[in-house]
C-alpha positions, -999 to 999 in steps of 0.1 A, spaced: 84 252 -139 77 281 -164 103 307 -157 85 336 -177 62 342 -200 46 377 -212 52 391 -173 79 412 -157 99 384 -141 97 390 -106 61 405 -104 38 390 -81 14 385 -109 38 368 -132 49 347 -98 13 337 -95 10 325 -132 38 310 -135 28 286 -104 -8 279 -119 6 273 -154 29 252 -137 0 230 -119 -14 232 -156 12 217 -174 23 194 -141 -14 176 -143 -16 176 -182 15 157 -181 3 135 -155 -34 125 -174 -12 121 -204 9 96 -190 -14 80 -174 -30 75 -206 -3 63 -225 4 37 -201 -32 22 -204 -29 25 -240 4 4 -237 -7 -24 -212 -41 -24 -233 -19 -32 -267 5 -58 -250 -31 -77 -236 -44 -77 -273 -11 -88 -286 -13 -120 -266 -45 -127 -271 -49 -120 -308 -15 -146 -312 -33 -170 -290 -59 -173 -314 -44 -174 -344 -24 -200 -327 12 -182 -333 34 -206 -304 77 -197 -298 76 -231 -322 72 -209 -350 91 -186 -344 121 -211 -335 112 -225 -371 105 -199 -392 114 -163 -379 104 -144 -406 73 -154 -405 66 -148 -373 82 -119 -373 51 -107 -399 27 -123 -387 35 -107 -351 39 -72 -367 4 -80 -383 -8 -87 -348 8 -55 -330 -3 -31 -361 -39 -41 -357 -39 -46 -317 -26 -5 -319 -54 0 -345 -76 -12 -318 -64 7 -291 -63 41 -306 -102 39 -317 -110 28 -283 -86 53 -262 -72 78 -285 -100 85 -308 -133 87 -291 
């Protein structure tokens, strides 16, 4: 809740904007998450999918970790790529 902000504190003015900057902020936060959350489960999806075609299996990475380990942060750095043009930036 926003205490105060450019009002006398207990005005009923400030008391009003307070509670709609409050509702503001409350549903900002709310779209935002929201957001962020399908922008997470979208990137996990691609992830799988892009190492199912290239064909990346836990064999690999039991054989040779390191790399898997790049070739998975390859994966993940263009699976967010993907995701912030198609959520983020449009």
């Amino acid at each position: 809740m926003i205490i105060s902000l450019g009002y006398r504190i207990k005005s009923i003015i400030a008391t009003q904007f307070r509670r709609w900057a409050t509702e503001r902020l409350k549903e900002y936060m709310i779209r935002s998450l929201v957001k962020r959350l399908n922008q997470i489960n979208r990137e996990e999806f691609l992830i799988k999918q892009m190492a199912e075609e290239q064909g990346i299996k836990e064999q690999l990475k039991a054989e040779n970790q390191m790399l898997w380990v790049g070739i998975m942060n390859n994966i993940r750095s263009s699976a967010e790529e993907i995701v912030l043009n198609e959520l983020v930036y449009r």
